[in-house]
C-alpha positions in Angstrom: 8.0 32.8 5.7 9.8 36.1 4.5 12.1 33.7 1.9 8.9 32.1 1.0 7.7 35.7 0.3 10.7 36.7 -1.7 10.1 34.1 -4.2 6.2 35.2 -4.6 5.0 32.6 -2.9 1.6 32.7 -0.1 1.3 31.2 2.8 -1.6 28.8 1.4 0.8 28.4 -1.7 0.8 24.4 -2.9 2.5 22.2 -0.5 4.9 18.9 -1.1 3.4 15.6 -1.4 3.5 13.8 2.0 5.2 10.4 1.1 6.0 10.4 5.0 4.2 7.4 7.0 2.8 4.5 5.6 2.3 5.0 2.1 -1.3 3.5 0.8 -1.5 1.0 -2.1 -3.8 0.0 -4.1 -3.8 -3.5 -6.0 -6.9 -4.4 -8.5 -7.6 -7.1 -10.9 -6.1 -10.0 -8.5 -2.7 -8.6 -9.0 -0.5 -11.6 -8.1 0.6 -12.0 -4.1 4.4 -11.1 -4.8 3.6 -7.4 -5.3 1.6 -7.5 -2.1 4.4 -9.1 -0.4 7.1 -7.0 -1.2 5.5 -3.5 -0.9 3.6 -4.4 2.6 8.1 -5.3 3.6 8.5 -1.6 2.9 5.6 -1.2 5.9 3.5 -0.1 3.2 -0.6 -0.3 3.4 -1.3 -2.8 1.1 -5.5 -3.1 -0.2 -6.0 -6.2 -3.6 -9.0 -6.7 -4.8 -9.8 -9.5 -7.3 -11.9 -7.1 -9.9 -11.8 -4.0 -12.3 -13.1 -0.7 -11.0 -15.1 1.5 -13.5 -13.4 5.0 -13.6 -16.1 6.9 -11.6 -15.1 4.5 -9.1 -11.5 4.4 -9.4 -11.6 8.5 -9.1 -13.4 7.8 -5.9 -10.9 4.9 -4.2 -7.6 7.3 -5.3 -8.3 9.9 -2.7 -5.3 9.6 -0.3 -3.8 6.6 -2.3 -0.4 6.8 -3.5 0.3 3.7 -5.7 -1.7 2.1 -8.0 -1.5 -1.1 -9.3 -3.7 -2.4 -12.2 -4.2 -5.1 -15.2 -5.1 -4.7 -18.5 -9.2 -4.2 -17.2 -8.8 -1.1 -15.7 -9.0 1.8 -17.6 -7.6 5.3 -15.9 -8.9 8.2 -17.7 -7.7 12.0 -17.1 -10.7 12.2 -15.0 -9.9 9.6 -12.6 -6.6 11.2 -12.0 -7.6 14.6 -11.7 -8.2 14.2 -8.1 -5.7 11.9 -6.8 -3.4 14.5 -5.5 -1.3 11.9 -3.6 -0.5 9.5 -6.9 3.1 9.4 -7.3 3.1 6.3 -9.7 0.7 3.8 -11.7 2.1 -0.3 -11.9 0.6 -2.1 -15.1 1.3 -5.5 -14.3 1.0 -6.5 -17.7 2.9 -5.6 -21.3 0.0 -3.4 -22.6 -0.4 0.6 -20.9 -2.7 1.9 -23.7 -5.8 1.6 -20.7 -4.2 4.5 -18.7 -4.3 8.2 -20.3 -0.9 8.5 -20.2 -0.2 12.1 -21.5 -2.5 13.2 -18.5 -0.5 10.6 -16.2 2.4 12.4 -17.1 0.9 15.9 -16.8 -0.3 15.4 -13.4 3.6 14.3 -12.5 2.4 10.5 -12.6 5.0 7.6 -14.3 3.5 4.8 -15.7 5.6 1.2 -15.1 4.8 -2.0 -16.5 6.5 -5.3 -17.1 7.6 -5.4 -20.9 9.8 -8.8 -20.6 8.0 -11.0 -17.4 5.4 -12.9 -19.3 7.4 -13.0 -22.7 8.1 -17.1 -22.2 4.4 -17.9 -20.8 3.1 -16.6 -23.9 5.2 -17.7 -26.2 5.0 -20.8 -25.2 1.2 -21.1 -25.3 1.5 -19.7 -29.1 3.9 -22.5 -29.9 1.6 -24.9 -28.4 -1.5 -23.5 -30.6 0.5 -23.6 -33.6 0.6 -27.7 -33.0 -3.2 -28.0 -31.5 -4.6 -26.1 -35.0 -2.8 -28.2 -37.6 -3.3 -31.1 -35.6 -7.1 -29.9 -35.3 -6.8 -31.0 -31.6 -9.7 -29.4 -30.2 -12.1 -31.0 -32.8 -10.8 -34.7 -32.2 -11.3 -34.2 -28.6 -14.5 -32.9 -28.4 -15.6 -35.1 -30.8 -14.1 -38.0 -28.2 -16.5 -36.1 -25.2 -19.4 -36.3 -27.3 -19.4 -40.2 -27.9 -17.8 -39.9 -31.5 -14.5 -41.6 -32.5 -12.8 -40.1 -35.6 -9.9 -41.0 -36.3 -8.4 -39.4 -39.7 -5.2 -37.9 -40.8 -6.9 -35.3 -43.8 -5.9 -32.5 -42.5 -3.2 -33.1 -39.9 0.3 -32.2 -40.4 3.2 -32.0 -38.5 4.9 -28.3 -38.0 8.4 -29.5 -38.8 9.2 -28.3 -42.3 6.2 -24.9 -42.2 6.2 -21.1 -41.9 5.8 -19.5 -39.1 5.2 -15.6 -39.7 5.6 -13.4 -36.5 3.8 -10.1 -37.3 6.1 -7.9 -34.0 9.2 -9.0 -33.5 9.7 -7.7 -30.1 10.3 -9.8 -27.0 7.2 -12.2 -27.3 8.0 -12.2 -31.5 11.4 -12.6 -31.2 11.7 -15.7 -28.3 8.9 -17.6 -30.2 10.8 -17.8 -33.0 13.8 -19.3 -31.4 11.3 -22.3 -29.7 9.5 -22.7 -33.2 12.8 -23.3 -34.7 13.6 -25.9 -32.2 10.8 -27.7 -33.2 12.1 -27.5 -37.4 10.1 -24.5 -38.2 10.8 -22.0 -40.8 10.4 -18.6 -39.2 9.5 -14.9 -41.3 8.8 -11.7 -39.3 7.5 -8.5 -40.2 8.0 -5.6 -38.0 7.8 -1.4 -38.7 11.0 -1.0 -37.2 14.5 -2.8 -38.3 15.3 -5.4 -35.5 17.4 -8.1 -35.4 17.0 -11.4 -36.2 17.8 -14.3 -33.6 18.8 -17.9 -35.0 17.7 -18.6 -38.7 14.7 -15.6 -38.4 14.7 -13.8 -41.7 12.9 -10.7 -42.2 10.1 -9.6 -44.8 10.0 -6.3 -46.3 6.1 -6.2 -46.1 3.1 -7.8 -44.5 1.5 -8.8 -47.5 4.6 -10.4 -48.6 4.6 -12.0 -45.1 0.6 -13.6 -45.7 1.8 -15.1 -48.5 4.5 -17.1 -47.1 3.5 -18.3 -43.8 1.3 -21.4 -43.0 0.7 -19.8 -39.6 0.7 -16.3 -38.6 0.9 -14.8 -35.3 0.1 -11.2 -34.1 2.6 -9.9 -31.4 1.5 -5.3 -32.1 0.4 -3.1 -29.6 -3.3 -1.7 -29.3 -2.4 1.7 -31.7 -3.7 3.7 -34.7 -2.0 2.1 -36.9 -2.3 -1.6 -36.5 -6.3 -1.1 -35.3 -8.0 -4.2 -37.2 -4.8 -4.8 -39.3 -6.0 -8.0 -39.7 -9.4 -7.5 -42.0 -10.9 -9.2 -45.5 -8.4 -8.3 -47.5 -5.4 -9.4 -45.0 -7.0 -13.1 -44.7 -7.4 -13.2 -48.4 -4.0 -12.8 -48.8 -2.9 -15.7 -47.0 -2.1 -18.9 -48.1 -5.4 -21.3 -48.3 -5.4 -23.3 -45.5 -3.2 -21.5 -43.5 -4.2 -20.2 -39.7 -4.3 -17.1 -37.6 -3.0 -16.6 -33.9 -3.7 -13.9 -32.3 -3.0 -13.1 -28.4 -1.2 -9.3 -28.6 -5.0 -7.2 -28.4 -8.2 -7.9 -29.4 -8.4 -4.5 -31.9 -5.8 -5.7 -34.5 -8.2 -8.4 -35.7 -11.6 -7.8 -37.5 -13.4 -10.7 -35.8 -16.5 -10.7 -38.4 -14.4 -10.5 -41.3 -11.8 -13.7 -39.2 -15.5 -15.9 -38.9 -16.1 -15.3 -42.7 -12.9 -16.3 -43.6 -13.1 -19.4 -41.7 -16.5 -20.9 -42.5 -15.5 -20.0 -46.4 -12.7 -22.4 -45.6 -10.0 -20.3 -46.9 -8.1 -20.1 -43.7 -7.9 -23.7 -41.9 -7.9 -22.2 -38.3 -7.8 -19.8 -35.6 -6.9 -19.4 -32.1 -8.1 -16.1 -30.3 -6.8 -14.8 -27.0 -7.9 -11.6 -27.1 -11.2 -9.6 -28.2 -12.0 -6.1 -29.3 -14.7 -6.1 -26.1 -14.0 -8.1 -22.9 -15.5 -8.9 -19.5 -14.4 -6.7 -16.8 -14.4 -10.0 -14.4 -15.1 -13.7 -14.5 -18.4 -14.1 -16.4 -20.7 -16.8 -18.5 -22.2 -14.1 -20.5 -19.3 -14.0 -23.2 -20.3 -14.1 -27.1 -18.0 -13.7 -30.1 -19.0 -14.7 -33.6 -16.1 -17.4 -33.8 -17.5 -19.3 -31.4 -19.0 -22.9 -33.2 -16.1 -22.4 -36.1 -14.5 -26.0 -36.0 -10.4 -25.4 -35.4 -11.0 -22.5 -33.7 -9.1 -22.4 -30.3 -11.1 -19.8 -28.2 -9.4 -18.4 -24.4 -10.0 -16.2 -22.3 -6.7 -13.6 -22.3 -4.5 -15.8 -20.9 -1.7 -15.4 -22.7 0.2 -14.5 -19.8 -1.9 -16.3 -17.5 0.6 -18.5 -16.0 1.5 -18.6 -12.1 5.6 -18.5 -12.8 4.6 -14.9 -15.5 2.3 -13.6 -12.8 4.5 -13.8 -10.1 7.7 -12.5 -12.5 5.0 -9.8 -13.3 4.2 -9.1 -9.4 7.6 -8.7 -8.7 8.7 -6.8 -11.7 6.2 -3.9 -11.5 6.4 -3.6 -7.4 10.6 -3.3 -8.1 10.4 -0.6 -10.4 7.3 1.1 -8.0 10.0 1.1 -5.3 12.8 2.3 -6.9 10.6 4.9 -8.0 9.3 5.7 -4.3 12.3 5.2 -2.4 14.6 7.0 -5.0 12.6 8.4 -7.9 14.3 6.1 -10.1 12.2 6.6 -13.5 14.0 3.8 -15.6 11.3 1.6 -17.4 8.4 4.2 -17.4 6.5 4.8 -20.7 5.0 7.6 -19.4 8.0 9.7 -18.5 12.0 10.9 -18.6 14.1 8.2 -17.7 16.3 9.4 -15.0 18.5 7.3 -12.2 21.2 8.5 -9.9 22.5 6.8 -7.4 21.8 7.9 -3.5 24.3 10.4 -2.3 24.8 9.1 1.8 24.0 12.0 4.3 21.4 14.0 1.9 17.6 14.2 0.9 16.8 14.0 -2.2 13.7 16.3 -3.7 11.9 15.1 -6.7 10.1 17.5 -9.0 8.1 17.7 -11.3 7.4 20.3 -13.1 6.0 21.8 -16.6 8.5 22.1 -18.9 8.8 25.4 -19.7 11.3 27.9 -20.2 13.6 29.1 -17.1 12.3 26.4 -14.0 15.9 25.3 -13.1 16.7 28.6 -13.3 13.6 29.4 -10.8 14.7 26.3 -8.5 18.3 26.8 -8.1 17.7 30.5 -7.1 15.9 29.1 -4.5 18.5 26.3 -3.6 21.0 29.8 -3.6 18.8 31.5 -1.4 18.5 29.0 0.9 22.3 28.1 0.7 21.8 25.1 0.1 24.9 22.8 -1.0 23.6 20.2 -3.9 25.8 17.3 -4.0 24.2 16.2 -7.3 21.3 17.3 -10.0 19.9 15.9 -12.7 17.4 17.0 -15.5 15.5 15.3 -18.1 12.7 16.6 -20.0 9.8 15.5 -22.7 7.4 17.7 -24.6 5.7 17.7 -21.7 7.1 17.6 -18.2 10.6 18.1 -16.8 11.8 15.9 -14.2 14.7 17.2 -11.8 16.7 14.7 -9.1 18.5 17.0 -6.5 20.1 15.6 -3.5 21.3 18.5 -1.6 22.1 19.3 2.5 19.8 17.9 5.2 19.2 21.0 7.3 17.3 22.6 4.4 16.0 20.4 2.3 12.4 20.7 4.2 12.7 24.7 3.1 13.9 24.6 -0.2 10.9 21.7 -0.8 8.5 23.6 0.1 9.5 27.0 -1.9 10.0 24.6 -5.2 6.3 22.9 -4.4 5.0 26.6 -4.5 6.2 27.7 -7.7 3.4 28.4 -10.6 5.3 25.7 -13.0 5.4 22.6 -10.0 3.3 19.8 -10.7 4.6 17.5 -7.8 7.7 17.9 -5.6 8.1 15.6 -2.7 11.2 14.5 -0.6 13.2 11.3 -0.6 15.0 10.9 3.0 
């Protein structure tokens, strides 16, 4: 008590997280059974549920919960987080994060992990197979067989060997589509902000106009961000080729669906197919409506891009891997949310985790108290961002308990826990 004095700290001053015991997770959305499986083998309490909770809800169910694990339905606003004093991490089991606030994730000493590279193939491959359903016009022909009629005609059909494919995002899902639509004899143009690389005979095009006007298909792989919200509009479609067809399962705000359905029934673009919409059901429902449905060559799904058990299961394991790094060694590699920082276990010490405001003079303030204490560190490290600074310390058993505690209660500690 009298060191916890000298550093200006009360008795009721803000305590360490308890990560001690059974650490309570929380799974929404039908998260895939790997996750489950792996965190409840860390004799963690494990609770899925198959749906979406609305943010007053979700601000409700984090009390005392100290993992979160969420899909792309779940939104997690500053206000759901402002109470969940136990959060140490959020898991988006998906590619997209842009439903969690994640500057007040980060301020509230909450990293954000998702799985960037686990569903690349599954969607990718359902792309590829769109590309040959719409020029094919697939879908008409067979529900044309369902309703009794038999039409069989070629106007209209080609084959894909010999046409341009135009990736708009050449990231993972961008980049490995390209190499399968080559396979096939596709010519392959991409258009991304940033200068990437091209794989196999992938060339690059300086601008997206330039792109439109090349490509018999093009395909959307952008984040949900200001600048590629409803990228897609009127003057976008009129700029590609007639005939030529959109895909688009990256995020439902990049395309203006009114001005897609115009373009279609004027017959200058020859087909769609639409994962993703600007407004979706939280859960399984028949009450759906988009103004592309009744569009023939439109290929309408509900955001299953990803929605394959081999990506789910990648996914599951993925995000729960990076969770436990996090939780067993505050391993931060992978978060978006966060500084990147991970140092191998040093045998015989505890670690301590903080996080902390970045401001000026906190490792100054921290090891003064590791001093006081004398306290031997056997290894530090520091990363900051604009916002937070996170600080790895594994340092002597006998106090690490003490020098916790004191680093919890300074004015600048936003979470500070121990790793044993």
């Amino acid at each position: 008590m009298e060191q916890r004095q000298a550093h200006g700290l009360a008795d009721d001053a803000r305590r360490p997280v308890n990560n001690q015991g059974p650490l309570r997770v929380l799974l929404l959305e039908n998260i895939h059974a790997s996750a489950q499986e792996m965190l409840a083998a860390e004799g963690f309490q494990v609770e899925r549920t198959s749906s979406a909770l609305k943010p007053e809800e979700l601000a409700e169910r984090l009390r005392g919960v100290h993992l979160l694990g969420i899909r792309s339905k779940t939104t997690v606003p500053e206000a759901s987080l402002k109470y969940a004093e136990d959060l140490l991490a959020i898991g988006a089991f998906c590619i997209g994060t842009n439903q969690v606030d994640l500057l007040s994730s980060s301020v509230h000493g909450v990293p954000v992990f998702n799985a960037p590279f686990s569903n690349t193939r599954s969607v990718a491959e359902m792309v590829l197979a769109e590309v040959v359903v719409l020029t094919r016009q697939l879908f008409d022909r067979s529900r044309e067989v369902h309703a009794g009629q038999w039409r069989k005609v070629a106007t209209g059909s080609h084959e894909v060997r010999g046409k341009t494919l135009g990736i708009i995002g050449y990231g993972h899902i961008g980049s490995q589509l390209g190499v399968l639509a080559e396979s096939l004899g596709m010519r392959v143009l991409y258009y991304d902000v940033m200068t990437k690389l091209p794989l196999g005979n992938s060339r690059s095009v300086p601008t997206l106009n330039g792109l439109l006007a090349e490509s018999d298909f093009v395909t959307l792989h952008v984040p949900a961000m200001a600048s590629t919200h409803m990228m897609m509009g009127a003057e976008q479609f009129q700029a590609m080729k007639p005939g030529a067809c959109l895909i688009n399962a990256s995020r439902g705000t990049v395309v203006d669906i009114p001005a897609l359905a115009r373009a279609l029934r004027a017959k200058h673009l020859g087909g769609a197919a639409v994962d993703v919409y600007p407004e979706e059901p939280e859960g399984n429902s028949d009450g759906f409506i988009t103004e592309l449905q009744g569009i023939p060559n439109v290929v309408l799904t509900p955001h299953i891009g990803g929605s394959t058990e081999e990506a789910q299961a990648s996914i599951g394991k993925e995000v729960a891997t990076s969770l436990l790094k996090f939780v067993k060694g505050g391993a931060t590699t992978g978060a978006v949310n966060f500084p990147n920082v991970e140092a191998p276990i040093n045998p015989g010490t505890h670690r301590i985790i903080n996080v902390h405001r970045n401001t000026p003079g906190v490792l100054r303030d921290i090891n003064r108290i590791v001093s006081d204490f004398n306290a031997n560190i056997h290894a530090q490290v520091l990363s900051t961002d604009a916002n937070v600074g996170y600080l790895v310390m594994d340092l002597d058993q006998d106090v690490s308990q003490q020098v916790c505690e004191a680093i919890a209660g300074l004015e600048t500690d936003i979470k500070t826990r121990i790793v044993s």
